[in-house]
MARZALO-110588 format. One record per residue (C-alpha): residue number from 1; z, x, y. Coordinates in nm, 2 decimals. Layout:
BEGIN
+--------+--------+--------+--------+
| drennu |     c3 |     c1 |     c2 |
+--------+--------+--------+--------+
|    NUM |      Z |      X |      Y |
...
+--------+--------+--------+--------+
END
This chain:
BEGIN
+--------+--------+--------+--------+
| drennu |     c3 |     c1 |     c2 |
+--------+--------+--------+--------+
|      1 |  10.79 |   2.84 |   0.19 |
|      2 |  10.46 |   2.77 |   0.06 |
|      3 |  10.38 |   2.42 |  -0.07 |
|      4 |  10.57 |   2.49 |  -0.46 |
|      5 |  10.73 |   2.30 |  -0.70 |
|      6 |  10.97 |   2.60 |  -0.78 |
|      7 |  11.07 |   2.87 |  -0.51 |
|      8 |  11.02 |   3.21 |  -0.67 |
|      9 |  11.29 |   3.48 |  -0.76 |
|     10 |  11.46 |   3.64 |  -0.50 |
|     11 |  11.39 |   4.00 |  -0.42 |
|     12 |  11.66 |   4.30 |  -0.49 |
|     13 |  11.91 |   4.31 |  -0.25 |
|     14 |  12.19 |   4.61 |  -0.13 |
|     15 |  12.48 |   4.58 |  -0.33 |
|     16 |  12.66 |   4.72 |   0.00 |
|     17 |  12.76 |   4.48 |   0.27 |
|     18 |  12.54 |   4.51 |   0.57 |
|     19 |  12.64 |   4.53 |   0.94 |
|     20 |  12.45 |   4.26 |   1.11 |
|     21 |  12.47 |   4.31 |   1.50 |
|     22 |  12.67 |   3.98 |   1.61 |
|     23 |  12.74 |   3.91 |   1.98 |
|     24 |  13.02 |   4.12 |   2.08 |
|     25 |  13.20 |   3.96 |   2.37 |
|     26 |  13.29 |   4.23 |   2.66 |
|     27 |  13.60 |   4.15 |   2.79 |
|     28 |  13.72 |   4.30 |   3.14 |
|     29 |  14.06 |   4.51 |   3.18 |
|     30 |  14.30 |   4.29 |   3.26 |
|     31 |  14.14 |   3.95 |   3.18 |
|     32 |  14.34 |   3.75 |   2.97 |
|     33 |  14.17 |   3.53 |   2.68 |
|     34 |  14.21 |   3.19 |   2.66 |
|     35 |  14.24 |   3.10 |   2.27 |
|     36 |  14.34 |   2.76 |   2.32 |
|     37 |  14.04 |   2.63 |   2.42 |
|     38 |  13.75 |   2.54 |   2.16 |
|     39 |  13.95 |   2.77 |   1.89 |
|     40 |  13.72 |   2.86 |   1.63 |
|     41 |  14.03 |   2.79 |   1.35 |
|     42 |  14.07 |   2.43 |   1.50 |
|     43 |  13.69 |   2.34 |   1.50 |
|     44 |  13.69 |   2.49 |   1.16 |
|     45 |  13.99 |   2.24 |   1.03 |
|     46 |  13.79 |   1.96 |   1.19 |
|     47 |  13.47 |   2.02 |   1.03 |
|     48 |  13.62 |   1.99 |   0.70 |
|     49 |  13.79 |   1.63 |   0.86 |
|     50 |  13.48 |   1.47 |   0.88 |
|     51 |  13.35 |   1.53 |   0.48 |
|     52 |  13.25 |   1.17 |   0.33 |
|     53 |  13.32 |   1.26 |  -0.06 |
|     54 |  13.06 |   1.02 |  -0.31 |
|     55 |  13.40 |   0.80 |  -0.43 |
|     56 |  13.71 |   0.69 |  -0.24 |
|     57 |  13.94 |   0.97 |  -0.20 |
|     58 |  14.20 |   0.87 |  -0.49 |
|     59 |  13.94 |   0.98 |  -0.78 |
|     60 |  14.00 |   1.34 |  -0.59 |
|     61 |  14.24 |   1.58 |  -0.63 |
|     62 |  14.25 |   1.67 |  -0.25 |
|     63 |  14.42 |   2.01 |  -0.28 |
|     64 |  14.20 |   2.12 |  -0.48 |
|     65 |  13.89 |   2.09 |  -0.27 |
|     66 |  13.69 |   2.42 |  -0.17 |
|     67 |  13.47 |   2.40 |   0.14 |
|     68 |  13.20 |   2.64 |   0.17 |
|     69 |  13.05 |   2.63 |   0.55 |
|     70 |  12.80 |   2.88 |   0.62 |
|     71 |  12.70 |   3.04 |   0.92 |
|     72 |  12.40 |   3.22 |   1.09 |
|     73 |  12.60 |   3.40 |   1.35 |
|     74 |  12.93 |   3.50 |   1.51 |
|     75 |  13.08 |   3.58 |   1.86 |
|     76 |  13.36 |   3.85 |   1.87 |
|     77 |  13.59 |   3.98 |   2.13 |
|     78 |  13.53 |   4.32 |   2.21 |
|     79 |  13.79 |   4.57 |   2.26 |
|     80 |  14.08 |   4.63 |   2.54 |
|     81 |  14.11 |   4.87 |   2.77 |
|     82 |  14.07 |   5.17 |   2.75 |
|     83 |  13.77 |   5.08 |   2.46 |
|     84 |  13.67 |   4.80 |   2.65 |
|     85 |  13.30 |   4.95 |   2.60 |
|     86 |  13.31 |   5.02 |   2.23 |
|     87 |  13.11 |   4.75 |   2.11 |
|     88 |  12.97 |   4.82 |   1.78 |
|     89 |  13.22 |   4.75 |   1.52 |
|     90 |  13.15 |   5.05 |   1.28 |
|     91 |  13.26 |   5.25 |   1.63 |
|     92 |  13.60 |   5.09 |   1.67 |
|     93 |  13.83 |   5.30 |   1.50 |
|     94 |  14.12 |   5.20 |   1.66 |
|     95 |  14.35 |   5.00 |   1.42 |
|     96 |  14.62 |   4.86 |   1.66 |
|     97 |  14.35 |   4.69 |   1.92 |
|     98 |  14.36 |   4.33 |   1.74 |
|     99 |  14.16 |   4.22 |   2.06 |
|    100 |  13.88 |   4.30 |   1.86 |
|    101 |  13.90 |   4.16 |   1.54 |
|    102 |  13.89 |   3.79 |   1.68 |
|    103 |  13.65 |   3.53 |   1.61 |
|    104 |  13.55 |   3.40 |   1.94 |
|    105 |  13.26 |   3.14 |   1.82 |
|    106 |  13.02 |   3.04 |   1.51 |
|    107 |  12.73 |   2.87 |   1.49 |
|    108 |  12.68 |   2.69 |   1.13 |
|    109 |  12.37 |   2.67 |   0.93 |
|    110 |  12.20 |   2.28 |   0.80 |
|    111 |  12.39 |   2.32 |   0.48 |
|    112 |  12.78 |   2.34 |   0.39 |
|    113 |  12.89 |   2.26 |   0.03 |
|    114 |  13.24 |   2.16 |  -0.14 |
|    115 |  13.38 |   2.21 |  -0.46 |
|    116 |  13.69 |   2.07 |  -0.67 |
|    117 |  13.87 |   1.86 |  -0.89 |
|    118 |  13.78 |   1.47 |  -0.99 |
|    119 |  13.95 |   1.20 |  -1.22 |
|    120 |  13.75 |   0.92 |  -1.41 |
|    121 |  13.98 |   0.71 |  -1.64 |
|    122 |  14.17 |   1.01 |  -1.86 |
|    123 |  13.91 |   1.26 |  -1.77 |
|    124 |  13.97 |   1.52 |  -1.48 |
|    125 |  13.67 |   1.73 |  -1.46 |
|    126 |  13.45 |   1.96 |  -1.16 |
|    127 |  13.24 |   1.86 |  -0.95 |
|    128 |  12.97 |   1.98 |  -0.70 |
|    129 |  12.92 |   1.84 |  -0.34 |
|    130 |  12.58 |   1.94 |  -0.12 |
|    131 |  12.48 |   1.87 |   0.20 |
|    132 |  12.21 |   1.90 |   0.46 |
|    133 |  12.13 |   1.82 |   0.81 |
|    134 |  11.94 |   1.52 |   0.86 |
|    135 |  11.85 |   1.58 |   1.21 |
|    136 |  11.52 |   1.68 |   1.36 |
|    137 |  11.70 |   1.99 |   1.51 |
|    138 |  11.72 |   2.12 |   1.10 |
|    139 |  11.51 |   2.42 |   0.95 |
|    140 |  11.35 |   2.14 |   0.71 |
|    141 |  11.23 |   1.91 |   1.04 |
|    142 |  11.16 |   2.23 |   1.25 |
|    143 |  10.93 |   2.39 |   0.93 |
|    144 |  10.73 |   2.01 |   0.85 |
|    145 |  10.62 |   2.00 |   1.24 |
|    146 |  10.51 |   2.38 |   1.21 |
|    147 |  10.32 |   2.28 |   0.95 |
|    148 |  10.20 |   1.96 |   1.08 |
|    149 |  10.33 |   1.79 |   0.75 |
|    150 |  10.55 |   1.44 |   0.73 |
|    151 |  10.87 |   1.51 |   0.81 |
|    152 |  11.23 |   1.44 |   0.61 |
|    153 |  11.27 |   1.07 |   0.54 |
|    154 |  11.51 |   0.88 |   0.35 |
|    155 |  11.58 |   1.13 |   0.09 |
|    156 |  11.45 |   1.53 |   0.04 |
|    157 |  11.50 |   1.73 |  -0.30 |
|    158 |  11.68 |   2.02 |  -0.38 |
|    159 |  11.62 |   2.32 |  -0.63 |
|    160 |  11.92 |   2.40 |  -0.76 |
|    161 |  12.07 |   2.69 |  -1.00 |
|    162 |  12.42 |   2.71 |  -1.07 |
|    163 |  12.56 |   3.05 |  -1.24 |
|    164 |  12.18 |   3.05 |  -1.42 |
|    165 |  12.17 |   2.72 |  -1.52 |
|    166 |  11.88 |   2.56 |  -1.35 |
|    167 |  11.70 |   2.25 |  -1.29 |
|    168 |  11.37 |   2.17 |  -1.47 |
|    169 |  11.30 |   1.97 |  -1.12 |
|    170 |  11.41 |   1.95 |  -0.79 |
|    171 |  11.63 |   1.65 |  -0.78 |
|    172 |  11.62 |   1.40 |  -0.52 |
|    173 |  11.89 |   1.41 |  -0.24 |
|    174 |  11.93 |   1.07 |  -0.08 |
|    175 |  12.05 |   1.00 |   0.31 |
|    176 |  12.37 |   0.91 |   0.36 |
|    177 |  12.45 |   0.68 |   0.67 |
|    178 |  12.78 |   0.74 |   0.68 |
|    179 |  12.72 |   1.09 |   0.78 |
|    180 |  12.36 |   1.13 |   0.88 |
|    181 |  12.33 |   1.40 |   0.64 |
|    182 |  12.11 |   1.45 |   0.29 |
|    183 |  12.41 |   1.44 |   0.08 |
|    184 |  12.45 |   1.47 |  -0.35 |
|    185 |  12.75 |   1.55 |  -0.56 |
|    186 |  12.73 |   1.61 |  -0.87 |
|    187 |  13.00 |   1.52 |  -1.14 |
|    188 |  13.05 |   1.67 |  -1.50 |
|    189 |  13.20 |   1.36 |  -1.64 |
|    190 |  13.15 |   1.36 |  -2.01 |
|    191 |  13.07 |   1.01 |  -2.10 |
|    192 |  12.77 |   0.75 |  -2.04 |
|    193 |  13.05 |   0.47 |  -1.85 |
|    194 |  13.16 |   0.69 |  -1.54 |
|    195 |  13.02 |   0.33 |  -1.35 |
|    196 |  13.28 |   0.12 |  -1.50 |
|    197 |  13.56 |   0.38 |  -1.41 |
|    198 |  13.47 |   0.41 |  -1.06 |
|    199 |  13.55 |   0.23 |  -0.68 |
|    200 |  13.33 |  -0.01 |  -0.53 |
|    201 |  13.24 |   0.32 |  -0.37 |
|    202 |  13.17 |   0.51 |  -0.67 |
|    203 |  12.90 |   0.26 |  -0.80 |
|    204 |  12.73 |   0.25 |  -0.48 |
|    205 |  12.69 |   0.64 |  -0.46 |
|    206 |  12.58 |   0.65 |  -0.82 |
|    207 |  12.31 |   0.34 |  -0.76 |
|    208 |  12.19 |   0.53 |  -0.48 |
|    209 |  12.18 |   0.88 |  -0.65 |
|    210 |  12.42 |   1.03 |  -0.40 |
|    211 |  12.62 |   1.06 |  -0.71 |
|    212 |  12.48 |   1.18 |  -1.02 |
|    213 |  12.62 |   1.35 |  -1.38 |
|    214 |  12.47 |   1.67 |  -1.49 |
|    215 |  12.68 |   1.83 |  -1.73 |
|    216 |  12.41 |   2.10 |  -1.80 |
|    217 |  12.51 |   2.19 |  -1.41 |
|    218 |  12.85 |   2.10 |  -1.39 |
|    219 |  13.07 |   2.19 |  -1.66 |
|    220 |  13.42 |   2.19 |  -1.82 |
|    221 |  13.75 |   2.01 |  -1.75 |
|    222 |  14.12 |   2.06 |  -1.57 |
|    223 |  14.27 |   2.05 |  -1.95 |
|    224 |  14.09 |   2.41 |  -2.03 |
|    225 |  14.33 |   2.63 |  -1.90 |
|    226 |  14.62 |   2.45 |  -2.02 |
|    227 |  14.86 |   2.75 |  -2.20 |
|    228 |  14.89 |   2.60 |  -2.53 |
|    229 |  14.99 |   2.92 |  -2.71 |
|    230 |  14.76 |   3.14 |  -2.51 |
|    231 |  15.04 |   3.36 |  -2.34 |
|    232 |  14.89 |   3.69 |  -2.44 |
|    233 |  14.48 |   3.59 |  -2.45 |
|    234 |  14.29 |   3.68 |  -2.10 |
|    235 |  14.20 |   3.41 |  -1.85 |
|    236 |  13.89 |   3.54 |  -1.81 |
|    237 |  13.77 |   3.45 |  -2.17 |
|    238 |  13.88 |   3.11 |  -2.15 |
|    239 |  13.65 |   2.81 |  -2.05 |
|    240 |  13.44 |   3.12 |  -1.88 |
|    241 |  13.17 |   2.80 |  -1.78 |
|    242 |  13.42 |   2.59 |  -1.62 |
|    243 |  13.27 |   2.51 |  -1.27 |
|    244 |  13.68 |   2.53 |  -1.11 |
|    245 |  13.73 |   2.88 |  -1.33 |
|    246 |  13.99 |   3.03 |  -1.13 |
|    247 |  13.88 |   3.40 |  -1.20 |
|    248 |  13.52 |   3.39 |  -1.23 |
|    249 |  13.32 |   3.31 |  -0.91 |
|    250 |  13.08 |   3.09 |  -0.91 |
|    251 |  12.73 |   3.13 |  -0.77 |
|    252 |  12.47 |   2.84 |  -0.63 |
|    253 |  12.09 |   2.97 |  -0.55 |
|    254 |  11.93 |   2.63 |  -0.43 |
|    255 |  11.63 |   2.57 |  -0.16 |
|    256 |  11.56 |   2.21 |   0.03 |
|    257 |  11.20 |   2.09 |   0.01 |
|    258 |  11.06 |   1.75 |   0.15 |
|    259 |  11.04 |   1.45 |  -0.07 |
|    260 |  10.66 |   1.54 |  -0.17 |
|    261 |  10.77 |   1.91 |  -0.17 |
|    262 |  10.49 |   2.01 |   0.09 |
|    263 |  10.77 |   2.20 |   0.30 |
|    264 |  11.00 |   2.42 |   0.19 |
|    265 |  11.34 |   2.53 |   0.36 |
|    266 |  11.40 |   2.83 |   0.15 |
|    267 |  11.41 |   3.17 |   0.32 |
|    268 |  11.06 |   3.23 |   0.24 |
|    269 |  11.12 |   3.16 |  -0.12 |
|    270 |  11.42 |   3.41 |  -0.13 |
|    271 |  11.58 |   3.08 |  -0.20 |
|    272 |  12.00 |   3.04 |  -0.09 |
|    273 |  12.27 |   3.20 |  -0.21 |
|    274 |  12.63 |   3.07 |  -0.15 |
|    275 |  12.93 |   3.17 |  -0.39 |
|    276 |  13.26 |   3.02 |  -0.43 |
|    277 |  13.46 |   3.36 |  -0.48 |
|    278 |  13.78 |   3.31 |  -0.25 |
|    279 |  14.03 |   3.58 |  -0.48 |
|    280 |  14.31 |   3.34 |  -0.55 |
|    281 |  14.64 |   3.44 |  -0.75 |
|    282 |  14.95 |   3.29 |  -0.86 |
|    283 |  15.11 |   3.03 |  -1.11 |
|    284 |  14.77 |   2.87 |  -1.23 |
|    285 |  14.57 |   3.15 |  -1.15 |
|    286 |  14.61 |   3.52 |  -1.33 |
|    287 |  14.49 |   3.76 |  -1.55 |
|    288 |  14.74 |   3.65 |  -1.85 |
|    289 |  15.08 |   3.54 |  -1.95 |
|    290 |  15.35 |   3.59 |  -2.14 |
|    291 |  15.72 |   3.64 |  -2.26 |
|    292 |  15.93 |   4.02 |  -2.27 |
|    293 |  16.22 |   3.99 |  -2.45 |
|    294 |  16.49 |   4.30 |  -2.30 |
|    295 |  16.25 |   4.33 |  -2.06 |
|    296 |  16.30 |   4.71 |  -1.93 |
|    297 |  16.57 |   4.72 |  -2.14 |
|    298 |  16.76 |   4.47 |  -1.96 |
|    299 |  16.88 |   4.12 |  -2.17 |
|    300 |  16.74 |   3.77 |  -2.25 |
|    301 |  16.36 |   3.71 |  -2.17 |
|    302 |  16.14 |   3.73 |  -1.91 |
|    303 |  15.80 |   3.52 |  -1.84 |
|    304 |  15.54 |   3.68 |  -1.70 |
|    305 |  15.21 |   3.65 |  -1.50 |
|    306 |  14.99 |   3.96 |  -1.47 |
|    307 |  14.78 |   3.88 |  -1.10 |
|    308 |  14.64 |   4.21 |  -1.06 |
|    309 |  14.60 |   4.49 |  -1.27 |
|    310 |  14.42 |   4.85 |  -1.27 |
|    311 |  14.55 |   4.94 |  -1.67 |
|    312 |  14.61 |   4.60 |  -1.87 |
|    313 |  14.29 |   4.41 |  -1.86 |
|    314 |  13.99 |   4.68 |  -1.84 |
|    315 |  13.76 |   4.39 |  -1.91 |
|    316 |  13.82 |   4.28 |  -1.58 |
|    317 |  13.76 |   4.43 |  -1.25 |
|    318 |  13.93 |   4.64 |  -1.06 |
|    319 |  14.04 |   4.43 |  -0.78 |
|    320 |  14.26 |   4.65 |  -0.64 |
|    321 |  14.02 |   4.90 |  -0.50 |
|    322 |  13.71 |   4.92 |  -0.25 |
|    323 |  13.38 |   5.05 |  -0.23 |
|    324 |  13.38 |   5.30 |   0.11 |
|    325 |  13.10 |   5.21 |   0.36 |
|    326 |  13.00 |   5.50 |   0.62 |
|    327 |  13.17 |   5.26 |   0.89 |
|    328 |  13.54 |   5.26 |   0.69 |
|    329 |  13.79 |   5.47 |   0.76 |
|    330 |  13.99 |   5.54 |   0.41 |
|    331 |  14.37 |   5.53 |   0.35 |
|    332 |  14.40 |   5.88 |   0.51 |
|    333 |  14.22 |   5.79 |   0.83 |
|    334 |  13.90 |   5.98 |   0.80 |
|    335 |  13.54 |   5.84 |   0.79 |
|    336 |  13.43 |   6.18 |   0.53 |
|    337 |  13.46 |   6.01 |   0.24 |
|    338 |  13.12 |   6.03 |   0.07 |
|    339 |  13.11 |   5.61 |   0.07 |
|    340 |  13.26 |   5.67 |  -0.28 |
|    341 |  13.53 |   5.46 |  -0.42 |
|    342 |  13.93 |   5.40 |  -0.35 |
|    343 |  14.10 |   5.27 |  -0.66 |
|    344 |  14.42 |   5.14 |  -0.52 |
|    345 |  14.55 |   4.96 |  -0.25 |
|    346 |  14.68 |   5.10 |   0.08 |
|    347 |  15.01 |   4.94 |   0.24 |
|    348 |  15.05 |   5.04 |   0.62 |
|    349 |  15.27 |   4.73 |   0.65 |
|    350 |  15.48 |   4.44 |   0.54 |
|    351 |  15.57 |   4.13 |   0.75 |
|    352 |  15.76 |   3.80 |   0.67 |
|    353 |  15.61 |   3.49 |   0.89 |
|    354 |  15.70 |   3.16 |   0.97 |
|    355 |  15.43 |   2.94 |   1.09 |
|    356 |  15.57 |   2.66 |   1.23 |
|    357 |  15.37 |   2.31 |   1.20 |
|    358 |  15.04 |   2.31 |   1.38 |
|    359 |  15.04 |   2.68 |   1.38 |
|    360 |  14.76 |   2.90 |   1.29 |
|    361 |  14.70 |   3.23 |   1.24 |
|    362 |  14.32 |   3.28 |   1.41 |
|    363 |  13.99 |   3.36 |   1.26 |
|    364 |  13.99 |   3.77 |   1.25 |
|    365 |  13.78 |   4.01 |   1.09 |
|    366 |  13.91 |   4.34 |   0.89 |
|    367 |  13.67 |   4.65 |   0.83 |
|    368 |  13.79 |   4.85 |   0.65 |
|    369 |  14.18 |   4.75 |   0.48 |
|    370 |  14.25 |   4.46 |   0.23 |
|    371 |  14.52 |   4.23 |   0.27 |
|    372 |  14.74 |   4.00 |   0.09 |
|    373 |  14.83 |   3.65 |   0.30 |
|    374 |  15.10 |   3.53 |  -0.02 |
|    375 |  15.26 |   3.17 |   0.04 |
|    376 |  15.64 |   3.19 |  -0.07 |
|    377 |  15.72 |   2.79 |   0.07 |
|    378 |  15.48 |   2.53 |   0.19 |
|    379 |  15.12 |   2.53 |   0.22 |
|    380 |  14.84 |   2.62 |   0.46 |
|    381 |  14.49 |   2.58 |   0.50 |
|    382 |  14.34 |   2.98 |   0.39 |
|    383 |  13.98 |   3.03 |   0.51 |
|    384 |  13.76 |   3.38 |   0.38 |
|    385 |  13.48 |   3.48 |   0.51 |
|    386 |  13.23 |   3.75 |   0.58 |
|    387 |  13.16 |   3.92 |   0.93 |
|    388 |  12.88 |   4.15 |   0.75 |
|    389 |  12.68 |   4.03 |   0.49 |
|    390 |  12.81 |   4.06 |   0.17 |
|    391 |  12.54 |   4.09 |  -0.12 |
|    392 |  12.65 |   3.79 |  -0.29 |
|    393 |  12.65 |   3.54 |  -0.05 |
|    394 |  12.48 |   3.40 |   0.28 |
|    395 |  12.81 |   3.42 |   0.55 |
|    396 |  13.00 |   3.17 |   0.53 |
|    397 |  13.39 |   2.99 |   0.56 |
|    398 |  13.50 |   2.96 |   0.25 |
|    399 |  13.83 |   2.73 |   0.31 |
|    400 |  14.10 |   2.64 |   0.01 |
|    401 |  14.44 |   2.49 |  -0.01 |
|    402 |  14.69 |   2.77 |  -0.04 |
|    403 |  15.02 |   2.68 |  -0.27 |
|    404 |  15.34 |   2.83 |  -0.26 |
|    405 |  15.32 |   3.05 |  -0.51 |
|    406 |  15.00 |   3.19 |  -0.49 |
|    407 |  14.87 |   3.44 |  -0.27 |
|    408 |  14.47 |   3.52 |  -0.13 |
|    409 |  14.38 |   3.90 |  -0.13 |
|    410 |  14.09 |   3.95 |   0.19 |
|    411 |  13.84 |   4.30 |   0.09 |
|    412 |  13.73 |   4.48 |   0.36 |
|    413 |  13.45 |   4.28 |   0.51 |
|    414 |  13.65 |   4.00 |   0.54 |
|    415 |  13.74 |   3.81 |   0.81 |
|    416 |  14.02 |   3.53 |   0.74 |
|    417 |  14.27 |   3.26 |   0.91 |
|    418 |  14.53 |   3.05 |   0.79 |
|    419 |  14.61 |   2.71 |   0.91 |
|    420 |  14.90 |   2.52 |   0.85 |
|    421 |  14.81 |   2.09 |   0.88 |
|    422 |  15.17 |   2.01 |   0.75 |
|    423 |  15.44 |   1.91 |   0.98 |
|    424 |  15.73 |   2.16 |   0.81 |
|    425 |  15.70 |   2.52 |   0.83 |
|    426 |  15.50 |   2.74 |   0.59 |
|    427 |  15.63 |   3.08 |   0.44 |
|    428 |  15.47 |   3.39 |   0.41 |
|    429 |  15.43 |   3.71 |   0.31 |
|    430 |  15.17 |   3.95 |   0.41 |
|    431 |  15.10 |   4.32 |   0.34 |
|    432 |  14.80 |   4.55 |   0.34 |
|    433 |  14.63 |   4.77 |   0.62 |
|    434 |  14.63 |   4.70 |   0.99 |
|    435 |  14.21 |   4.70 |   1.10 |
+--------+--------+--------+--------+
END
C-alpha cells in the first residue's frame, strides 16, 4: 500500500466462489492417518483459549462470543485408494471417500477478530474485538523493512468500515502486553459513564484506548429483538443495524497502517474483508413468529417459528438453495447443469449423534451438498468456514456457541467441525448430502 491516509475502494470481485489450489496431502494405500496428533479442531479450540477480552470476563456474555480466525492456506488429505491420485478437488466425485474432505493443517493470517454480547450497568449492547500480530514476522513489520520505513511500535492504526459505516480516520490501535498483539474493541455503550460501570480492567483498557465507544460503528442493544407483540413482523426488519443481528451478516473492510501511516498492510489497497455470516437458526434466531389456533385443523394453539422458508418471506433469501459451480455435482449426480441454480435442498441422509464429552467432529470440507448440524440437548463449539474463497469474505474460521435448539446450515463451499468443551454429552441431528 502506498503511503495514504485512506486505502482506496476495492476492485469488483466474482460473485462465485473460487477454487484456490491448497496443498493436497497424498496419502499411500494402506497408510493409516493419525488424527490425534496436532488436530486442526483442537488447535482451533485452543486459539480461541488464549483471547484477552478489553474487561474481565463477567461484563461478557461468553456464549455469545463469535471468533472470526482467518487463514491464508489449508492442507487436505487426498483421497483413498483406489483415487489415491485424484488430487484436485473439482475432480473428486466420489461422495463416500470422507478421506478427502479432512482438514489436515492451516496456517492463520496477523489478524483474527471476535464479536458478541457485553453488559455495562442495565445496558447489554454489541461489541467489536480486533487484533493484529505484533511480531516482526507480520505483513505490517515485513512491508516497513521492504520499504526501509520505521517499523510498528507501541501502537499502529486501523481503517475501519463496518456494514458502510466508516471512519473519518484511522483510529489508533494500542499494544497489548498481555498478548503481544495490536488489540482494540470497540463497545456501543450508549452513555458518556461506561468508566464508572467498569472493572479495574475496564478502566485500564479504556485509559489506554484498547477500549473505545463508537456508536456510529457499533450499534444497537440485546433488548431489540425482544417479541413484544411482534409475533407476525419479520426479523429481518427489526433493529436491521444491530451489530449481533441474527439474520443479517455483518461485514468489516478494514486495513492496518503504521502509526505515521507510511506503510500500509492492506492488500495493495484492496483493503480486508471478513464477514460474520455463520447461518444460525432456532428459538432466538428465525424468520418470524407466531400463534395458529386449530392448527391444520387440529385443536388448541400452536406457537410457531418459521427458520427457513422458500414461500413466506420473499423479502428474504432463499436459503434453501445453491448457486451450481462447474465443479458441483447437482442433486441428480451430474456435473451438466449449466452452473444455474437449485432452489431446494437435497436429503441423501439423516443421522442421530451422540458426542460424548471431549468429542469432536473434525474440520471437513463439503463441495458441493449443504448440511444441517441441529443441537437437540447440550451444546458444542460449531466452526464454518470456507475451503474456496467465497466473494464475501477472506477464508476464515468462523467459530460460535451452538444451543440446543438451534441448528447451523453449512452451503456448499463450506468446510465445518463441531466441538463439544462440556463434560456431558451433546445431541444432534444432522441431515443433508454426503460430499
Amino acid at each position: 500500500m502506498m503511503a495514504s491516509t485512506t486505502p482506496i475502494a476495492p476492485a469488483p470481485v466474482s460473485n462465485r466462489p473460487v477454487i484456490l489450489h491448497d496443498n493436497i496431502i497424498r496419502v499411500e494405500p494402506g497408510s493409516s492417518l493419525n488424527y490425534n496428533k496436532n488436530n486442526p479442531l483442537v488447535r482451533l479450540m485452543s486459539m480461541i483459549e488464549t483471547v484477552d477480552v478489553a474487561a474481565e470476563r463477567e461484563h461478557y456474555l461468553m456464549d455469545s462470543l463469535q471468533y472470526l480466525i482467518p487463514y491464508q492456506s489449508l492442507s487436505f488429505y487426498g483421497p483413498s485408494q483406489p483415487n489415491q491420485d485424484v488430487l484436485a478437488p473439482e475432480q473428486q466425485d466420489f461422495k463416500t471417500d470422507f478421506q478427502k474432505q479432512n482438514v489436515s493443517d492451516f496456517v492463520t493470517t496477523d489478524a483474527f477478530l471476535v464479536r458478541g454480547y457485553v453488559n455495562a450497568s442495565n445496558w447489554t449492547g454489541p461489541f467489536l474485538k480486533l487484533s493484529y500480530n505484533a511480531g516482526p514476522d507480520s505483513r505490517l513489520a515485513t512491508l516497513a523493512r521492504e520499504q526501509q520505513a520505521s517499523p510498528p511500535d507501541s501502537a499502529i492504526k486501523v481503517f475501519l468500515r463496518i456494514n458502510g459505516s466508516q471512519t473519518p480516520q484511522p483510529i489508533l490501535v494500542p499494544y497489548n502486553q498481555r498478548t503481544d498483539r495490536y488489540e482494540l474493541e470497540i463497545w456501543g455503550y450508549p452513555g458518556d459513564d461506561l468508566s464508572n460501570q467498569l472493572d479495574s480492567k475496564g478502566r485500564s483498557s479504556l485509559n489506554s484506548g484498547e477500549l473505545i465507544v463508537r456508536r456510529d460503528l457499533v450499534r444497537g442493544n440485546l433488548s431489540d429483538f425482544d417479541r413484544d407483540g411482534r409475533d407476525d413482523q419479520y426479523m429481518g426488519d427489526i433493529a436491521r443495524e444491530n451489530s449481533m443481528h441474527p439474520l443479517w451478516p455483518l461485514h468489516i473492510e478494514l486495513a492496518w497502517a503504521t502509526r505515521n501511516e507510511a506503510v500500509w498492510d492492506s492488500q495493495n489497497g484492496a483493503n480486508y474483508h471478513y464477514e460474520f455470516n455463520m447461518l444460525v437458526r432456532g428459538w432466538t434466531s428465525y424468520l418470524g413468529a407466531g400463534v395458529s389456533p386449530n392448527p391444520h385443523g387440529g385443536t388448541g394453539f400452536l406457537e410457531y417459528r418459521n427458520l427457513l422458508s422458500n414461500y413466506f418471506y420473499p423479502q428474504h433469501p432463499r436459503e434453501l438453495g445453491r448457486d451450481l459451480n462447474a465443479w458441483n455435482l447437482n442433486a441428480f449426480g451430474t456435473k451438466n447443469h449449466g452452473n444455474g441454480h437449485e432452489g431446494f435442498m437435497a436429503v441423501d441422509y439423516m443421522d442421530l449423534h451422540v458426542l460424548k464429552p471431549s468429542c469432536g467432529i473434525g474440520l471437513h470440507r463439503h463441495r458441493d451438498n449443504q448440511e444441517i448440524f441441529f443441537m437437540m440437548d447440550g451444546q458444542g463449539l460449531m466452526v464454518v468456514g470456507d475451503w474456496c474463497k467465497m466473494p464475501e469474505r477472506e477464508r476464515s474460521f468462523e467459530i460460535r456457541t451452538l444451543q440446543a435448539g438451534h441448528f447451523a446450515m453449512l452451503k456448499g463451499g463450506n468446510l465445518h467441525g463441531l466441538m463439544n468443551a462440556k463434560d456431558e454429552d451433546a445431541s444432534l441431528f444432522m441431515f443433508g448430502g454426503y460430499d
